[in-house]
C-alpha positions as CSV (number, residue, x, y, z in Angstrom):
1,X,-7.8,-7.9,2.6
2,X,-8.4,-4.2,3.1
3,X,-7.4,-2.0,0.5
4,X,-7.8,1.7,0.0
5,X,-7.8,4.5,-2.2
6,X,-5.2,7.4,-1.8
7,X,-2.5,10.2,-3.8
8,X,0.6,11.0,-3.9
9,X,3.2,13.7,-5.4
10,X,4.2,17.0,-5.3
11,X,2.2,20.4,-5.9
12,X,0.9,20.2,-9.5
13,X,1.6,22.9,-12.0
14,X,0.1,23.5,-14.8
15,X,1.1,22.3,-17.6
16,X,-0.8,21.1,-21.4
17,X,-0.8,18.6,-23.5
18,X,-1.3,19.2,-27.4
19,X,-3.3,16.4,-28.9
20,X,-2.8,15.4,-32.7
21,X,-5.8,17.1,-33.6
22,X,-3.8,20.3,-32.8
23,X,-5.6,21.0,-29.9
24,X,-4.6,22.3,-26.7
25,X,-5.8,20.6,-23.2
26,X,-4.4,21.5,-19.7
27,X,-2.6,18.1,-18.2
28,X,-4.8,16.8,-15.3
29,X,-3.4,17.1,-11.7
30,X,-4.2,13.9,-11.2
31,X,-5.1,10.5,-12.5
32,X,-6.7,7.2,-11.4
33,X,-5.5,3.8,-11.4
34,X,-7.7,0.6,-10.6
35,X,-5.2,-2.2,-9.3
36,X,-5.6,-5.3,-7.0
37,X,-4.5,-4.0,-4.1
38,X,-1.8,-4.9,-0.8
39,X,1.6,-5.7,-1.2
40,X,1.2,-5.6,-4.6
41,X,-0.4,-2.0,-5.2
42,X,2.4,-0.8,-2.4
43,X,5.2,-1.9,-4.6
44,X,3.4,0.2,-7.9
45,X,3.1,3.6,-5.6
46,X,6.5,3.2,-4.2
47,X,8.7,2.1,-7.4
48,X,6.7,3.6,-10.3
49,X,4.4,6.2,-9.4
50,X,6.6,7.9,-6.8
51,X,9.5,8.3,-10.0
52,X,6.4,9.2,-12.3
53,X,4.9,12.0,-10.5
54,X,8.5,13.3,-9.5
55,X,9.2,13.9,-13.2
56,X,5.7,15.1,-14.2
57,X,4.0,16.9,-10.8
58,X,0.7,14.3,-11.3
59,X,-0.5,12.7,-8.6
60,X,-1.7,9.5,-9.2
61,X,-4.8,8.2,-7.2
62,X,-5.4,4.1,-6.5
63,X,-8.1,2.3,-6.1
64,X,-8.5,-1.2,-5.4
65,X,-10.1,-4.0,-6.0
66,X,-10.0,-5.2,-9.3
67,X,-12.1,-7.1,-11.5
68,X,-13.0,-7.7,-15.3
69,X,-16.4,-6.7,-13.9
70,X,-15.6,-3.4,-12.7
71,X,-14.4,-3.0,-16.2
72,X,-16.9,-3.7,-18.2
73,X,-18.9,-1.5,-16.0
74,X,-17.2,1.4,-16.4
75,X,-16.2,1.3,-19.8
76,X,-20.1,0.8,-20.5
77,X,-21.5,3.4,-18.0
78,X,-19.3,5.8,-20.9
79,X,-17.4,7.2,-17.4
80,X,-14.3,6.0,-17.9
81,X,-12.7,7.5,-14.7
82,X,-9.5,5.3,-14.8
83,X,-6.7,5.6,-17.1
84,X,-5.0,2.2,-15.7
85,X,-6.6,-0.5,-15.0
86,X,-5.1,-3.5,-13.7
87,X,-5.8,-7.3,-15.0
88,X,-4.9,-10.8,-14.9
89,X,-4.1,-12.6,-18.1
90,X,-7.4,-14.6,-18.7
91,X,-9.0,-10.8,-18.3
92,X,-7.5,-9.6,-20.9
93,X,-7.6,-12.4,-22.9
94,X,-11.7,-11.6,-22.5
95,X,-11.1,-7.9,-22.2
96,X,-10.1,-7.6,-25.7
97,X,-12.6,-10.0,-27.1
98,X,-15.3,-7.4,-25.7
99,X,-13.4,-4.2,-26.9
100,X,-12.9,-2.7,-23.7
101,X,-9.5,-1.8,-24.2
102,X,-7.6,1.0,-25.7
103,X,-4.4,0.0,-27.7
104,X,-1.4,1.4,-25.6
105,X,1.1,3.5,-27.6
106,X,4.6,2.0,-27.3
107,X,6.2,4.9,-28.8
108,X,5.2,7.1,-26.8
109,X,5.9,4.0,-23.5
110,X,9.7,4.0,-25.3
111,X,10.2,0.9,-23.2
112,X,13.7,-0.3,-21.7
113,X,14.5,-4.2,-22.9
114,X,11.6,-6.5,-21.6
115,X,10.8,-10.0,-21.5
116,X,9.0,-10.0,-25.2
117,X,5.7,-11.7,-23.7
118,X,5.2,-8.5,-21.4
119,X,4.8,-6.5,-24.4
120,X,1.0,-6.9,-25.8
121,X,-1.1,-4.7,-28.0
122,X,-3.5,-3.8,-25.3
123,X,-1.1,-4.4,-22.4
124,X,1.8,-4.7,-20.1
125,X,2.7,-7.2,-18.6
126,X,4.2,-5.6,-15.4
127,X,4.3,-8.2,-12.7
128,X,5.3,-12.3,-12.8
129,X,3.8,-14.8,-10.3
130,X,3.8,-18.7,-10.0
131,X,1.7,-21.1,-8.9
132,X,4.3,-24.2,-7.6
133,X,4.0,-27.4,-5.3
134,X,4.5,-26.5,-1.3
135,X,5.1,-29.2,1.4
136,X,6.3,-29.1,5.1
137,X,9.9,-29.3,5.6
138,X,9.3,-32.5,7.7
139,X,7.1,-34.2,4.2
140,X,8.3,-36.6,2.1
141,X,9.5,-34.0,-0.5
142,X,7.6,-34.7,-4.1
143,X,10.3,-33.7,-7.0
144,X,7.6,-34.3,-10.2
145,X,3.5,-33.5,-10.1
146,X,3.6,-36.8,-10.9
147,X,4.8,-37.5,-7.0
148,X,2.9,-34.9,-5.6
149,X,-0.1,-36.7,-7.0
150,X,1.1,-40.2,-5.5
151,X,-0.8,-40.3,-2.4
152,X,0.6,-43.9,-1.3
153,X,4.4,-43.0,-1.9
154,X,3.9,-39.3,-0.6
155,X,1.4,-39.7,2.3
156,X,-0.7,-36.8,3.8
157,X,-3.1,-34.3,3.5
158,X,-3.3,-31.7,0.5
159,X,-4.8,-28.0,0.1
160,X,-5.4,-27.8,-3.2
161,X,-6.8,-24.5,-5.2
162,X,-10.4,-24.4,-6.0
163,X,-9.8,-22.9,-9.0
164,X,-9.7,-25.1,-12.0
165,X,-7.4,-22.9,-14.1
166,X,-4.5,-23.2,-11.1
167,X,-5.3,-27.1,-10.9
168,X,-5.8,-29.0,-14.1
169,X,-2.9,-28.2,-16.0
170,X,-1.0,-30.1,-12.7
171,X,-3.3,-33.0,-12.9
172,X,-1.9,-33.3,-16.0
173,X,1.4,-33.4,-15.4
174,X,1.2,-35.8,-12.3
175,X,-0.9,-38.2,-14.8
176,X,2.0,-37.9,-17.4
177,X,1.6,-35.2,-19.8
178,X,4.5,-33.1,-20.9
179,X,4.4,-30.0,-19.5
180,X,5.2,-28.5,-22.8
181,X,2.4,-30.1,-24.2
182,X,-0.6,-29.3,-21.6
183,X,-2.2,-27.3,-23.7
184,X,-4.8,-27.4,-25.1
185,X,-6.0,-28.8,-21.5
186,X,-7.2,-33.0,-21.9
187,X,-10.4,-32.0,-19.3
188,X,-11.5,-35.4,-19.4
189,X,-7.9,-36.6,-18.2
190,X,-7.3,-34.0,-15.8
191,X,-10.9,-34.9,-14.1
192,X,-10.3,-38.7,-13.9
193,X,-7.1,-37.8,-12.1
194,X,-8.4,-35.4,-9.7
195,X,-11.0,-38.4,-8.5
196,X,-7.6,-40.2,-7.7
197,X,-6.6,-38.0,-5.2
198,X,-10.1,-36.1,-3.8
199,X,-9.9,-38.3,-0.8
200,X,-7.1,-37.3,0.4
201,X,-7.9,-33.1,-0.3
202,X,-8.8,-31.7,3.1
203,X,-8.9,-28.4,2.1
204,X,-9.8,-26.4,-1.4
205,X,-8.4,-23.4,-0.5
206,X,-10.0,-19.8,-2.2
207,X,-7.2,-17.2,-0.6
208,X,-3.8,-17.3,-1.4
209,X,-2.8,-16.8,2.5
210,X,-4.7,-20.1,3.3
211,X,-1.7,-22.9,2.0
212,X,1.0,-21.4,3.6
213,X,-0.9,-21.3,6.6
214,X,-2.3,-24.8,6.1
215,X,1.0,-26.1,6.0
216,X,2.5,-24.6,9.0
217,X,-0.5,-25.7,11.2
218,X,-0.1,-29.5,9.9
219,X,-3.1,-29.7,8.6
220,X,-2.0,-30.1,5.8
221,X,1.2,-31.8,4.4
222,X,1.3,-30.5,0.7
223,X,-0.1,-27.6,-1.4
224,X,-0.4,-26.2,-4.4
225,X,0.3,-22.3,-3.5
226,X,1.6,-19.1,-5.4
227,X,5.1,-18.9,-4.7
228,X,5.2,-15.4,-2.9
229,X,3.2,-17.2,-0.2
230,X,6.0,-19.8,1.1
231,X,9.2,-17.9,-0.3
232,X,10.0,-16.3,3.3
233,X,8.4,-19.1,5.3
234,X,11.3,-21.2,7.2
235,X,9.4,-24.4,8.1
236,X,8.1,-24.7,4.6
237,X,9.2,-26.0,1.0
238,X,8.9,-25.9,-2.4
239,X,10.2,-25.7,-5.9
240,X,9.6,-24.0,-9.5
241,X,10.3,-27.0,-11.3
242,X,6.9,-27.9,-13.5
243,X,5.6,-24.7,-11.8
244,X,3.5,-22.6,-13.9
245,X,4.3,-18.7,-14.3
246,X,1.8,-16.0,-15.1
247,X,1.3,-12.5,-15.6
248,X,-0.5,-9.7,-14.4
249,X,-1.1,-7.1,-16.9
250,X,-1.6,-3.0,-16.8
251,X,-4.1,-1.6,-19.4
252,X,-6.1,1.5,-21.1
253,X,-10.0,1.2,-20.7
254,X,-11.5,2.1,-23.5
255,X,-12.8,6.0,-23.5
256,X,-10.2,7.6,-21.7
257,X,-9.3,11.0,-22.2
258,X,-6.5,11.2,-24.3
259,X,-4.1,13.6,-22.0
260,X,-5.0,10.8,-19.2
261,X,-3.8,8.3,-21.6
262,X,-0.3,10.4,-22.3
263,X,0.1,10.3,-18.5
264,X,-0.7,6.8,-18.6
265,X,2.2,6.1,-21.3
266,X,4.9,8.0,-18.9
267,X,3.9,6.1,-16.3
268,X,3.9,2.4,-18.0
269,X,7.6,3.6,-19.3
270,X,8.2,3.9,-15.1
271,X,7.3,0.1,-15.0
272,X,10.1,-0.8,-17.3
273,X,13.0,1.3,-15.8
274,X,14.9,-2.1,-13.9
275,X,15.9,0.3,-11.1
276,X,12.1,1.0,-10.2
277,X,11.4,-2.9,-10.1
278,X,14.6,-3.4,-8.0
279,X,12.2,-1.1,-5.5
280,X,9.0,-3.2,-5.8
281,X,11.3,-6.4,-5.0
282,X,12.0,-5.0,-1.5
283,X,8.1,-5.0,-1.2
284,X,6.5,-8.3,-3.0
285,X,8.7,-11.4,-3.9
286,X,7.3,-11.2,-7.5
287,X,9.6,-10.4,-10.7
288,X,8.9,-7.3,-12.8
289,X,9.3,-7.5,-16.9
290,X,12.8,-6.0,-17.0
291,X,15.4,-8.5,-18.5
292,X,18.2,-6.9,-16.6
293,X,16.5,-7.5,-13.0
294,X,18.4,-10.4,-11.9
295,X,21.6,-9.2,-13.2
296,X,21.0,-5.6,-11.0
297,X,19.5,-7.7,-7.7
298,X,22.1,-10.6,-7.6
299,X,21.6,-13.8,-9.0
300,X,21.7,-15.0,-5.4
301,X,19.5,-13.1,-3.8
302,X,17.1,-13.6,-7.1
303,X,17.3,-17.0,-7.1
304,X,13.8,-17.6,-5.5
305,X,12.0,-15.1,-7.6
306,X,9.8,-16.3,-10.7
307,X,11.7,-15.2,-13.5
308,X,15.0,-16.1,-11.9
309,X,17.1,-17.5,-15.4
310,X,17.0,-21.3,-13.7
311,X,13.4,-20.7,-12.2
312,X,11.6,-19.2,-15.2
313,X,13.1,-22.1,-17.6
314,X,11.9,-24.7,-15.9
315,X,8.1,-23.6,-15.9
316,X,5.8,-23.6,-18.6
317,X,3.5,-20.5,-19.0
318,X,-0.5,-20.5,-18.3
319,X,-2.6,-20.2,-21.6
320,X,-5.0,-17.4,-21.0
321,X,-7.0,-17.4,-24.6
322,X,-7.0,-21.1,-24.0
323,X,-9.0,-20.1,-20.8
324,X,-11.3,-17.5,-22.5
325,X,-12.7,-19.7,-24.9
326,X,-13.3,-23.2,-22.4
327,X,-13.2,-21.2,-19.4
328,X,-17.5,-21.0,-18.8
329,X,-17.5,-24.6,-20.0
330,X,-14.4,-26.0,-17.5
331,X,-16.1,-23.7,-14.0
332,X,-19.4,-25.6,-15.2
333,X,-17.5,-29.3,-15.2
334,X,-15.5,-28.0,-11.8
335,X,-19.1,-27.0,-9.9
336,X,-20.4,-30.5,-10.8
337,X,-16.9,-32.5,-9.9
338,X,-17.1,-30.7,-6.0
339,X,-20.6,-31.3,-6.0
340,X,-19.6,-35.0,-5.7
341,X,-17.0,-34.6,-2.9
């Protein structure tokens, strides 16, 4: 996917911010955010930034893509050109065991009501996605994992993620594990199941656009897909029960100038307001933090998003420190297991 850097606002004027210190800098005209791009970076510049620079007169400048690498790069060139930086939950996880991160301020944030586990030391959890079973209308339709692992009741092809940290937990489940109890992940367990069902794995997909599109070519007749993928898809199913729901997180890198972290602070209160996320729904299929979203976009028409009341209840929540410290080991087992196939 293409992605690009650009800014938006309205004329700057100048304007200061006094530090604690006591000391007097002029507020920058503009500041840079580093975020993953698409759909997703269209719904931050139209619900929060466009709100954020028409109360302050900064621009804000995104740049896309992502990555804990980029990070760590930046924060140790000591040219820490980004006051928000955009991560996904095992990132931070490692992002704060590495120090890379600066702790937000959430005083200054003064947030409106959020889910509590949007609200971290080091970030903010600004965006909710899930990673759910998918089949063809025309399928056999699985209700449990532990169907959608059956491959004698439920015949046909699968796409399955080559990921391990959007796979095993599932494996789990369809092998008989409480999905309150996944974690800490049985590895061995998940493995022995996933030899049960490799046969009948056409595809391992690495893009999310790949199930949806799987599935509506026959190829394949069930997936394991991120829900903002089949949502809007009319030939295609699937359901958030045993689904697993994440988060993607805003940050501070470590270094930044303090009157670009300020800015940053006005701009992460913008993510909490539950009319701005009401705007990025029209955009991405994906919840915001606010607990009041579902009661200002209808419980009808919020009925397929992930933090839907019924739909958020009935997943369980991916473990991202569990991730950080078996994540090296688990890739290592996952190379050798496709390696076999």
């Amino acid at each position: 996917m293409k992605r690009r850097d650009f800014a938006i606002g309205a004329p700057f004027v100048i304007a200061a911010a006094t530090l604690g210190s006591g000391s007097v800098l002029a507020q920058p005209k503009v500041i840079r955010m580093v975020e993953s791009g698409g759909k997703s970076g269209e719904s931050i510049e139209v619900a929060y930034i466009k709100p954020f620079t028409a109360k302050t007169g900064v621009r804000v400048s995104r740049e896309a893509p992502n990555s804990l690498g980029k990070l760590r790069a930046m924060v140790g060139s000591g040219n820490v050109s980004a006051a928000l930086f955009e991560l996904g939950s095992p990132s931070l996880a490692q992002a704060k065991a590495l120090g890379l991160l600066d702790k937000l301020d959430w005083a200054a944030i003064d947030p409106l009501p959020i889910f509590p586990e949007a609200r971290d030391d080091y970030g903010m959890g600004f965006q909710y996605f899930s990673t759910v079973m998918a089949w063809r209308a025309d399928a056999k339709a699985p209700a449990t994992w532990a169907d959608f692992f059956d491959v004698d009741r439920f015949p046909g092809k699968r796409a399955l993620p080559d990921y391990p940290h959007y796979l095993l937990q599932f494996a789990l489940i369809g092998d008989g594990v409480s999905a309150d109890k996944v974690f800490p992940l049985d590895v061995d367990r998940a493995f022995r199941k996933l030899e049960t069902v490799k046969k009948s794995v056409s595809v391992w997909w690495k893009a999310g656009t790949q199930p949806p599109q799987l599935l509506k070519d026959n190829e394949v007749r069930y997936a394991i897909s991120w829900s903002t993928r089949i949502v809007d898809e009319p030939t295609l199913r699937f359901t958030y029960d045993q689904g697993m729901y994440d988060i993607s997180w805003l940050t501070v890198p470590k270094g930044v100038e303090p009157a670009e972290k300020a800015l940053a602070m006005k701009l992460l209160h913008e993510v909490t307001v539950p009319e701005n996320q009401v705007r990025a729904t029209e955009i991405i299929k994906l919840s915001g933090n606010s607990v009041d979203l579902e009661r200002l976009v209808g419980a009808e028409k919020f009925a397929t998003f992930p933090t839907a009341t019924k739909n958020k209840a009935s997943q369980f929540r991916q473990d991202a420190e569990w991730w950080r410290i078996n994540g090296e080991a688990v890739n290592k087992r996952w190379e050798t297991f496709k390696l076999a196939l």
